[in-house]
C-alpha positions as CSV (number, residue, x, y, z in Angstrom):
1,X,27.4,-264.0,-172.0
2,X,30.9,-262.8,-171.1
3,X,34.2,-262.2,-173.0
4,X,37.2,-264.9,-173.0
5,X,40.1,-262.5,-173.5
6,X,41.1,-259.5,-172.1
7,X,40.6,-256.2,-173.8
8,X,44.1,-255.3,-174.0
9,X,45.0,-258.6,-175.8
10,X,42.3,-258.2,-178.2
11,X,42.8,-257.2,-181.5
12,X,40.6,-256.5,-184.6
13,X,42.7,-256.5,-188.2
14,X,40.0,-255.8,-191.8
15,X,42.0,-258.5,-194.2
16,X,40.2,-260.9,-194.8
17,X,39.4,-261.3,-199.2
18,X,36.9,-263.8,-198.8
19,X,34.8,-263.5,-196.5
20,X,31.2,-261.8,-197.1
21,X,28.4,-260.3,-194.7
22,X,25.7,-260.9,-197.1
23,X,25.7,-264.6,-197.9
24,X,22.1,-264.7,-198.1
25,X,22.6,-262.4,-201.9
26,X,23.6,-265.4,-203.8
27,X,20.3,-266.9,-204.0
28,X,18.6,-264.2,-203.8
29,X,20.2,-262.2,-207.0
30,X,20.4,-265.8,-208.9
31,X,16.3,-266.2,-208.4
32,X,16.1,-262.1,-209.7
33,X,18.2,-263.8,-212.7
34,X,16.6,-266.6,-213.6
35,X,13.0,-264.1,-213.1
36,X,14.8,-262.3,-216.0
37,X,15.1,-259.0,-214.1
38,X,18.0,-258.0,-216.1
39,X,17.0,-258.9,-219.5
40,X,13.5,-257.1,-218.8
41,X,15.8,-254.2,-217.8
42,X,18.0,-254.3,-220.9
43,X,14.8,-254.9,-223.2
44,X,12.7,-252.0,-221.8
45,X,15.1,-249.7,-220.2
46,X,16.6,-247.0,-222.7
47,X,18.3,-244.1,-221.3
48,X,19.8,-241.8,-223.5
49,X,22.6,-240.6,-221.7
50,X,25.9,-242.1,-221.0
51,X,25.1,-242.5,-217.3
52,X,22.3,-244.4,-218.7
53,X,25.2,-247.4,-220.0
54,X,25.1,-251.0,-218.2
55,X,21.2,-250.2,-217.1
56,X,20.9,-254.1,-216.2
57,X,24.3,-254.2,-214.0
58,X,23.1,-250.9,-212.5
59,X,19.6,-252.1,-211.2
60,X,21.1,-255.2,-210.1
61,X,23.5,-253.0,-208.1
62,X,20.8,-251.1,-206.3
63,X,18.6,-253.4,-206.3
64,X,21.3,-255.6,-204.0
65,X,22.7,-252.7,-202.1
66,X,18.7,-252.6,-201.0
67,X,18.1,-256.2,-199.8
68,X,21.5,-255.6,-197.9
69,X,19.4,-252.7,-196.2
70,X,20.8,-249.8,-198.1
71,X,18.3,-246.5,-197.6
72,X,20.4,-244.0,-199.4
73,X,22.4,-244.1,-202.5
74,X,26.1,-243.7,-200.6
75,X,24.8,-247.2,-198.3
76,X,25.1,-249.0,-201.7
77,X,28.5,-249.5,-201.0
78,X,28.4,-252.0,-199.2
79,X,28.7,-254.3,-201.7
80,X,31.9,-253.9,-202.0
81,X,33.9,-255.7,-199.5
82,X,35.5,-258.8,-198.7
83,X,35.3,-261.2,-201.1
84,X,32.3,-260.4,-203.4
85,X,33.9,-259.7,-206.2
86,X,34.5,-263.3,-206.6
87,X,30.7,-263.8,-206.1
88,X,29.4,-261.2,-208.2
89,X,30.8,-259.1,-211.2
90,X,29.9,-255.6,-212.5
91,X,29.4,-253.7,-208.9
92,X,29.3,-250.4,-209.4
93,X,30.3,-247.8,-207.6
94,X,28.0,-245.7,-205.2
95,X,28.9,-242.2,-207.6
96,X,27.9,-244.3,-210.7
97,X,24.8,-245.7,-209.2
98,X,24.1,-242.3,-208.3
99,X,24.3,-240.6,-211.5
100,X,22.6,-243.7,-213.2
101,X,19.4,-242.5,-211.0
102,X,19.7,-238.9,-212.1
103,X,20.0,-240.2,-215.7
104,X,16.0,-241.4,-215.4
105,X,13.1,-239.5,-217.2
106,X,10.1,-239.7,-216.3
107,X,9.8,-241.9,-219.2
108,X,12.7,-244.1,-218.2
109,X,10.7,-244.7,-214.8
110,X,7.6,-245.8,-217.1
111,X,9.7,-248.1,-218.5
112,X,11.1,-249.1,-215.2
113,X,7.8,-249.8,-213.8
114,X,7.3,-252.4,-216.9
115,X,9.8,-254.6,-216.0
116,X,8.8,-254.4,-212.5
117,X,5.6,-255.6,-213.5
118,X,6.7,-258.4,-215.8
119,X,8.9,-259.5,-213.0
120,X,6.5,-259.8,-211.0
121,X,4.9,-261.8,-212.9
122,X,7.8,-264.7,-213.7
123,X,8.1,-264.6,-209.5
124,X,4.4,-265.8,-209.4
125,X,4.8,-268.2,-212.3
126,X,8.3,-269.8,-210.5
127,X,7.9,-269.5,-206.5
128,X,4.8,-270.7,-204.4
129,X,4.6,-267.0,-203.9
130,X,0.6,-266.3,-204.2
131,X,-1.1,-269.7,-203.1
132,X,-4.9,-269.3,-203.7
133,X,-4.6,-266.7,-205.7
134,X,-7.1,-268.9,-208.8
135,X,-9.5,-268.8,-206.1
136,X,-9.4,-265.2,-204.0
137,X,-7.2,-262.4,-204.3
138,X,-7.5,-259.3,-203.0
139,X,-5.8,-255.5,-204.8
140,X,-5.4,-253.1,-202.4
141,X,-4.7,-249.5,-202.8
142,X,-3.3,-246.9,-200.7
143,X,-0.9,-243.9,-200.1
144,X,1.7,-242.3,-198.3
145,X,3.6,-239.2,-197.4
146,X,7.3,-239.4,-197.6
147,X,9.2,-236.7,-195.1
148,X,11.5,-234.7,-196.8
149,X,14.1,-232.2,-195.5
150,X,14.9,-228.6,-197.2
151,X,13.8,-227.0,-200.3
152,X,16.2,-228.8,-202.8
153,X,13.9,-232.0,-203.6
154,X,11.9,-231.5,-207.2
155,X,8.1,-231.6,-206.4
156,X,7.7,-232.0,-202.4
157,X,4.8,-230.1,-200.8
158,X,2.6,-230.8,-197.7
159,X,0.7,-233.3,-197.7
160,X,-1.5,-234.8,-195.1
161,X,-0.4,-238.6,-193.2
162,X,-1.3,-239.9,-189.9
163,X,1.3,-239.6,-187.1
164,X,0.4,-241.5,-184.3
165,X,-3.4,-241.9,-185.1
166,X,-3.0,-238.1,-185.7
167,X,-3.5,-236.4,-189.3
168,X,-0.7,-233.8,-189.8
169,X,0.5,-231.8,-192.6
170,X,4.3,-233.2,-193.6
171,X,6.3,-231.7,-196.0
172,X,7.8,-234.4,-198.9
173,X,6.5,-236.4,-201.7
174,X,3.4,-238.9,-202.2
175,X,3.4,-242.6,-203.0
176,X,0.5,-244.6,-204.0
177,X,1.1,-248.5,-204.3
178,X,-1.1,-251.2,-205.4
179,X,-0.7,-254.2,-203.4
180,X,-1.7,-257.8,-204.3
181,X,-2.3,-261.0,-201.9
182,X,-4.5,-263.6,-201.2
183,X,-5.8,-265.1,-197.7
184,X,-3.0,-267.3,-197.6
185,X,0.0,-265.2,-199.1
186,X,1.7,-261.9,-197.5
187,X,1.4,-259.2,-200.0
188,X,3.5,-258.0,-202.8
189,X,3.6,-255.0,-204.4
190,X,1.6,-255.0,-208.6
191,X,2.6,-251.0,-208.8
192,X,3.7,-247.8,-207.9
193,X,3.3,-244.3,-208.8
194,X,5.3,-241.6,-207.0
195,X,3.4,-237.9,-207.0
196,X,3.8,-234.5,-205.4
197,X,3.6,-234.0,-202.0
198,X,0.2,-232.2,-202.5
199,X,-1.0,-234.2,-204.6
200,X,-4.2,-236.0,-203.6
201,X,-4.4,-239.3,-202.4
202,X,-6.9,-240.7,-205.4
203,X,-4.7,-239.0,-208.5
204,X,-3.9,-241.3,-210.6
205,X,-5.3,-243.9,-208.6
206,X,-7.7,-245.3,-211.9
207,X,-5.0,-245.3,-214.4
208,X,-2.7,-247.3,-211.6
209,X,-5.6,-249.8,-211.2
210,X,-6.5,-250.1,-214.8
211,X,-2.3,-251.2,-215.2
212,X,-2.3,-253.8,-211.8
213,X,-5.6,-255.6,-213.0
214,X,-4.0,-257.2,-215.6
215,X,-0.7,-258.2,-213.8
216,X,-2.9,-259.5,-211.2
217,X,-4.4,-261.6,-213.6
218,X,-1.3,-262.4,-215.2
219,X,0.3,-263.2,-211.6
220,X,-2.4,-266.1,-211.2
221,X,-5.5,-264.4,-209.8
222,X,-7.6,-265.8,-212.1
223,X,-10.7,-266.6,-209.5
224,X,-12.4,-263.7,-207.7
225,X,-10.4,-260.2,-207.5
226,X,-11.3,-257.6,-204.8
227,X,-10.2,-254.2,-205.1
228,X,-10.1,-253.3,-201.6
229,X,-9.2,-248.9,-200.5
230,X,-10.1,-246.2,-198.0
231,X,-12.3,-243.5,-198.7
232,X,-9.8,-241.3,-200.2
233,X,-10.4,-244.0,-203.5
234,X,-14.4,-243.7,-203.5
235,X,-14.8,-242.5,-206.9
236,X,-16.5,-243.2,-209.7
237,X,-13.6,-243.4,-212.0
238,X,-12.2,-246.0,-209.8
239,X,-15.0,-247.9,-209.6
240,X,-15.8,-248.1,-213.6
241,X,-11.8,-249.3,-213.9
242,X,-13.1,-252.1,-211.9
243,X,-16.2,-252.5,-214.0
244,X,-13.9,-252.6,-217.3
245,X,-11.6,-255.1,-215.6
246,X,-14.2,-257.7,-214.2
247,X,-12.9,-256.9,-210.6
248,X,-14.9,-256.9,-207.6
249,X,-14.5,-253.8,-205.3
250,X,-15.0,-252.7,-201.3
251,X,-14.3,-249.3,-200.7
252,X,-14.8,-247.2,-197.4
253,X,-18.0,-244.7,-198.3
254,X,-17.7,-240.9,-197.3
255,X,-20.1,-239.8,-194.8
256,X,-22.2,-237.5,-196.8
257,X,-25.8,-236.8,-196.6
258,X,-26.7,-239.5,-199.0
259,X,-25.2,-242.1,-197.6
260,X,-26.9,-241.1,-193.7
261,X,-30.1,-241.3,-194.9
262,X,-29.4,-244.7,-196.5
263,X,-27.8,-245.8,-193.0
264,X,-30.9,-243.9,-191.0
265,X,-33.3,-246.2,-193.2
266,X,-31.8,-249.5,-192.2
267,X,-34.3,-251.4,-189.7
268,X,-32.9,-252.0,-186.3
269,X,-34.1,-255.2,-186.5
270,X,-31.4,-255.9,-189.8
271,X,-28.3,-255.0,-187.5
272,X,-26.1,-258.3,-186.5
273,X,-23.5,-258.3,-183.6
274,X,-20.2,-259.3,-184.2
275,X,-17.3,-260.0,-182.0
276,X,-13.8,-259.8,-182.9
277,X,-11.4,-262.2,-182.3
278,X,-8.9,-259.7,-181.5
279,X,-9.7,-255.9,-180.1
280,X,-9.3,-253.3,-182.7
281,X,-8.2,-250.1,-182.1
282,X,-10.7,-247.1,-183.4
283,X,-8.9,-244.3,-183.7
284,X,-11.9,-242.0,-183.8
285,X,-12.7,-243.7,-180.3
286,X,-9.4,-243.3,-179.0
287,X,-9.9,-247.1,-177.9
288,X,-10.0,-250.6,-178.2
289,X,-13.0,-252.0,-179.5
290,X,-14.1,-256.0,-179.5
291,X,-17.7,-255.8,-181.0
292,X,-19.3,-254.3,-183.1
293,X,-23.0,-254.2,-185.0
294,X,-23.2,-255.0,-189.3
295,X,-26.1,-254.4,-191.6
296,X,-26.4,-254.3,-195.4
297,X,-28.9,-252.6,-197.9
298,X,-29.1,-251.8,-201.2
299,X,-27.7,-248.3,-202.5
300,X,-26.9,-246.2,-205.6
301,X,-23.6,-244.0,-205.8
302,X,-22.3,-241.6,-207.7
303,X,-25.8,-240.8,-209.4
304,X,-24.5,-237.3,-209.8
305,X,-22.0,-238.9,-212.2
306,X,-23.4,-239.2,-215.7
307,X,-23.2,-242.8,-216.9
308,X,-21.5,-244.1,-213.9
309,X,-24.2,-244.9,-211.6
310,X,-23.2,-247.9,-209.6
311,X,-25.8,-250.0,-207.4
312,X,-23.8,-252.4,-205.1
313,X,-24.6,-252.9,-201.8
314,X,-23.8,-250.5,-199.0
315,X,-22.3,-252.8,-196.0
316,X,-22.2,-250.7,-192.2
317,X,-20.5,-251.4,-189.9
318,X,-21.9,-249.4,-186.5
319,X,-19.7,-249.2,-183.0
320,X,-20.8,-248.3,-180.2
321,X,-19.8,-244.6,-178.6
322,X,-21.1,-243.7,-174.8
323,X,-21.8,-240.2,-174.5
324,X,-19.5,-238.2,-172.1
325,X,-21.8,-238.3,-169.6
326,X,-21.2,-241.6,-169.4
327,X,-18.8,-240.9,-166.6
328,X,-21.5,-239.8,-164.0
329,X,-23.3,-243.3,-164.7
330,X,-25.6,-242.6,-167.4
331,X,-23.8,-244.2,-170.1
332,X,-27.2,-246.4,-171.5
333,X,-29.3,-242.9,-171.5
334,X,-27.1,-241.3,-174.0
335,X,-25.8,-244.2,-175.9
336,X,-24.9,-243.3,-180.2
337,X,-23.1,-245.1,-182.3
338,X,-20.6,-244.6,-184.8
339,X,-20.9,-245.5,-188.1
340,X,-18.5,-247.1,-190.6
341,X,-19.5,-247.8,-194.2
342,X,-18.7,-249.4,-197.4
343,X,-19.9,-249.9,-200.8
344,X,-18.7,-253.0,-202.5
345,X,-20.3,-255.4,-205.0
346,X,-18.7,-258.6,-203.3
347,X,-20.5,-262.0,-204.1
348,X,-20.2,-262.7,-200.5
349,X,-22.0,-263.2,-197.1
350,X,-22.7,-260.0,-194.6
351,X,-20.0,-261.1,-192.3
352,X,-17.7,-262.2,-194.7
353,X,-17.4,-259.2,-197.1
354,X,-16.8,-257.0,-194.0
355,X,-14.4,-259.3,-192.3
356,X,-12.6,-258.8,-196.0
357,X,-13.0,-255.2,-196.0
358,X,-11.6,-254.6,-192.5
359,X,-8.5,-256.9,-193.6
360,X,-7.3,-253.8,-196.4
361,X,-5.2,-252.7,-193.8
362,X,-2.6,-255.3,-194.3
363,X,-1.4,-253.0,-197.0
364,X,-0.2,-250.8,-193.7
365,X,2.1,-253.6,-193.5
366,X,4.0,-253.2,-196.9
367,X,4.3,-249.1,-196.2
368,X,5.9,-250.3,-192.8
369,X,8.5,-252.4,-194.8
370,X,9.3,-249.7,-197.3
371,X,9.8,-247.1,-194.5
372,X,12.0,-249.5,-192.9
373,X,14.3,-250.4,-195.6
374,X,14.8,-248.9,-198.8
375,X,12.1,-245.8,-198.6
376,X,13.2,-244.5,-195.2
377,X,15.0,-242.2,-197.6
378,X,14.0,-240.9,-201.0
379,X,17.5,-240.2,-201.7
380,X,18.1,-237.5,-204.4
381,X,16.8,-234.0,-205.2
382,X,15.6,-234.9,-208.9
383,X,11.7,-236.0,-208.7
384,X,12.6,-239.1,-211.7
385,X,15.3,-240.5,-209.6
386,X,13.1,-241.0,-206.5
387,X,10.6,-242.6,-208.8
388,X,13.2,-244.8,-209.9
389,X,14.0,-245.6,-206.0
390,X,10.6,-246.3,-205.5
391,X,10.2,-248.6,-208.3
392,X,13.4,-250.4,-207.3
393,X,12.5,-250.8,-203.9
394,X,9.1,-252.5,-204.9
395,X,11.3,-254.8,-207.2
396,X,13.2,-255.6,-203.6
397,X,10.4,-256.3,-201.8
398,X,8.8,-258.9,-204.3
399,X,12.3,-260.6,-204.8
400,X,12.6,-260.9,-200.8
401,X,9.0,-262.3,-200.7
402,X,9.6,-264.7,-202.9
403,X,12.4,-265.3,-201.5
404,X,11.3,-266.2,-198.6
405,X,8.1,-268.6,-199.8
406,X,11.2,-270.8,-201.2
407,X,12.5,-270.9,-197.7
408,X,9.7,-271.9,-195.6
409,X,5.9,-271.1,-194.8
410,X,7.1,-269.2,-191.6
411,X,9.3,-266.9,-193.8
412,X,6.9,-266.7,-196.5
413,X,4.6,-264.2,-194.5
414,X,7.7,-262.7,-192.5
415,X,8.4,-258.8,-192.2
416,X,10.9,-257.7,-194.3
417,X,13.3,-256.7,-192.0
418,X,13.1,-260.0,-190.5
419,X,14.1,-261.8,-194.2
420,X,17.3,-259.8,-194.4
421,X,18.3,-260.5,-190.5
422,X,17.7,-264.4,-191.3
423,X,18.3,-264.7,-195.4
424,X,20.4,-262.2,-196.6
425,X,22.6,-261.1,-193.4
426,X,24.2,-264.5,-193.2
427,X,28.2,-263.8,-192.9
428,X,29.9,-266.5,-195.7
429,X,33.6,-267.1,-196.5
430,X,33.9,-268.2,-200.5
431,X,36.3,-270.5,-201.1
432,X,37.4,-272.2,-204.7
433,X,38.1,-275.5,-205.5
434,X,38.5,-276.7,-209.0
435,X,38.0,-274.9,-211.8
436,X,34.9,-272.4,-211.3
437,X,33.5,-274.5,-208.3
438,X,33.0,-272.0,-205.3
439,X,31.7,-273.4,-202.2
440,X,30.1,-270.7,-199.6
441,X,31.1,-271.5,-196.0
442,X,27.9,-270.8,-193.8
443,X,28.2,-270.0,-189.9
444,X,27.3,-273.8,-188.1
445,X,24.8,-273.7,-186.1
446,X,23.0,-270.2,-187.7
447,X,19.5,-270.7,-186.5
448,X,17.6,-270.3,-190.0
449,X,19.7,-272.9,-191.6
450,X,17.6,-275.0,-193.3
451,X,14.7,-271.9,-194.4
452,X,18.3,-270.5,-195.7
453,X,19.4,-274.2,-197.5
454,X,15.9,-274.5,-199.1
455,X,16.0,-271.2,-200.9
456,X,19.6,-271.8,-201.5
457,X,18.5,-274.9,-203.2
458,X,15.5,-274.2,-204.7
459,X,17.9,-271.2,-206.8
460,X,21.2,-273.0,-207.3
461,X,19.8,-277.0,-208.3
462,X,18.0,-277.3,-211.5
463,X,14.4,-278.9,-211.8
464,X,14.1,-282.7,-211.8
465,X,14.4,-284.2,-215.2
466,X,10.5,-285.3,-216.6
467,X,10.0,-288.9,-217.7
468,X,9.1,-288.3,-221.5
């Protein structure tokens, strides 16, 4: 690739009042409209102060300025160029979208989080976005640790999070999400709760559950519904929110005593091998692993918990480690294994239930597209306001994903990142002709075209008339 024109006779002039670098926002704030996203806002949202005014023009802002790939509160003005103001009315101003954040209780989150949820909800009930869903779904849980920088942000601590398969104490605040998906559909995000950077990773982690369950339910996953989570969620509390909620779970078992001896009883005979399709890296190993050993047998936890004794089954998966003397050729002389187990009440097969297990970590994959969009920031020093980021950025993420099952299969299950380059990053020039007709002029030959035309469509055309 190589220029045309010289440098010296090329020039660059910013005057153009209709053209847009986000063409991809009108249908994607036009499906968060007809979701209701801003009459849930105006219907639950009540903030006291005047900052608080216009809350449903003011999430629609932010929420925008984040599918745009805005990370911090001054990025959010980037809405206002070129010609969207003859697209979109009532962008605010990054100053007034600021102060709106700071505005938030912790009360005003709460209510944030419900319309969240009942938006959620609508996006299930009007885009192919949970296929399978009446059949299998899975609701994982997990958390992070947000970095922050200096002393001025209300409630960051240390915390521990895993840096390059390390664990490392980082200073900022923690966020637990609850994630729902199916074995056909990319996850989206049923809830979030932002915490304290010292907080521990299972606080809150019941009552979070006990609120997801039923927008699960409501979202279509009216089959079978796993709750899948590490070992930081193996507690009885979370386990009898499951119980109350007819949900399945499968969660990683600590490695104490109790659950040794249960793992030392299993025959050797009961243990079946099982190769992965793909290696998987063990990061206790320091390796890539491709087989692996499972066995099942029955087990009791939490007996130490009055009235919340669980039997399930306790599923093991056992790798194998060569001693380090493995190096001077005695590797079959010393050889141990390392042991991985969970305790889950699935209704499935051995190989099945830990295939399902092992599959939890595609939550990693929604924490990978928060950091890399709206959460690579938590953007203010007030603990309600980042709370309020949080919630708006899981709004984001559902509206993209849905998004993106309107535009095709492929973009359905696409990163995020990947959905703003190809949906929302498409430069547009609006043009008028007639009264309120605007036509948006597309780039020919943009390479996503018709994934872009089908959401475009499935937003802006209204449903075929039914024969009565």
């Amino acid at each position: 690739m190589q220029f045309f024109h010289d440098a010296a006779k090329t020039d660059a002039i910013f005057d153009d009042e209709h053209v847009i670098a986000y063409g991809g926002l009108a249908p994607a704030m036009r499906l968060a409209e007809r979701c209701g996203l801003p009459a849930l806002v105006g219907e639950h949202v009540a903030i006291s102060t005047a900052d608080g005014v216009n809350a449903p023009a003011k999430v629609a802002s932010i929420v925008a300025g984040m599918m745009c790939g805005a990370d911090s509160i001054d990025d959010l003005d980037v809405l206002r160029h070129g010609g969207m103001d003859k697209l979109f009315d009532g962008i605010r101003a990054p100053s007034t979208l600021g102060s709106f954040l700071r505005s938030f209780t912790w009360g005003n989150v709460r209510q944030l989080d419900k319309s969240a949820r009942k938006l959620l909800v609508n996006l299930a009930s009007r885009t192919p976005l949970l296929p399978g869903a009446d059949v299998l779904a899975f609701l994982d849980m997990d958390s992070m640790q947000r970095r922050t920088y200096g002393y001025a942000k209300q409630g960051s601590g240390f915390g521990h999070t895993k840096i390059q398969g390390k664990s490392v104490l980082v200073r900022g605040l923690n966020v637990l999400a609850a994630t729902l998906s199916t074995p056909l559909a990319a996850p989206v995000v049923c809830g979030t709760r932002l915490r304290g950077g010292s907080a521990g990773s299972a606080r809150g982690a019941a009552s979070l559950l006990r609120e997801s369950i039923p927008v699960a339910r409501a979202s279509g996953a009216t089959g079978t519904l796993m709750m899948r989570g590490d070992s930081a969620f193996y507690s009885a509390e979370v386990v009898a929110a499951c119980r109350e909620h007819d949900t399945r779970f499968s969660i990683t078992a600590k490695l104490d005593p109790k659950v040794k001896a249960a793992i030392a009883a299993i025959d050797e005979d009961a243990w079946t091998p099982i190769a992965y399709p793909r290696a998987v890296f063990d990061e206790q190993a320091g390796g890539w692993v491709s087989d692996a050993e499972v066995a099942e047998t029955p087990y009791t936890a939490f007996t130490s918990k009055k009235g919340k004794t669980v039997t399930a089954r306790l599923i093991v998966r056992r790798v194998r480690r060569l001693d380090n003397q493995g190096a001077d050729g005695q590797d079959e002389l010393f050889a141990t294994w390392r042991y991985y187990p969970i305790v889950t009440d699935s209704p499935y097969t051995l190989l099945q239930a830990e295939a399902q297990h092992r599959d939890h970590a595609v939550q990693e994959q929604v924490n990978a597209d928060l950091i890399d969009g709206p959460l690579a920031h938590l953007p203010s020093g007030k603990f309600a306001a980042n709370a309020a980021w949080l919630t708006l950025a899981a709004i984001t993420h559902n509206l993209l994903r849905a998004l993106g099952c309107l535009a095709s299969a492929q973009h359905g299950r696409a990163r995020g990142a990947s959905l703003r380059r190809r949906l929302i990053g498409v430069p547009a020039r609006i043009a008028r002709h007639g009264r309120g007709h605007v036509v948006v002029h597309l780039p020919r030959h943009w390479p996503w075209r018709q994934a872009w035309t089908n959401a475009f469509h499935a937003t802006h055309r209204p449903p075929p008339a039914c024969a009565a």
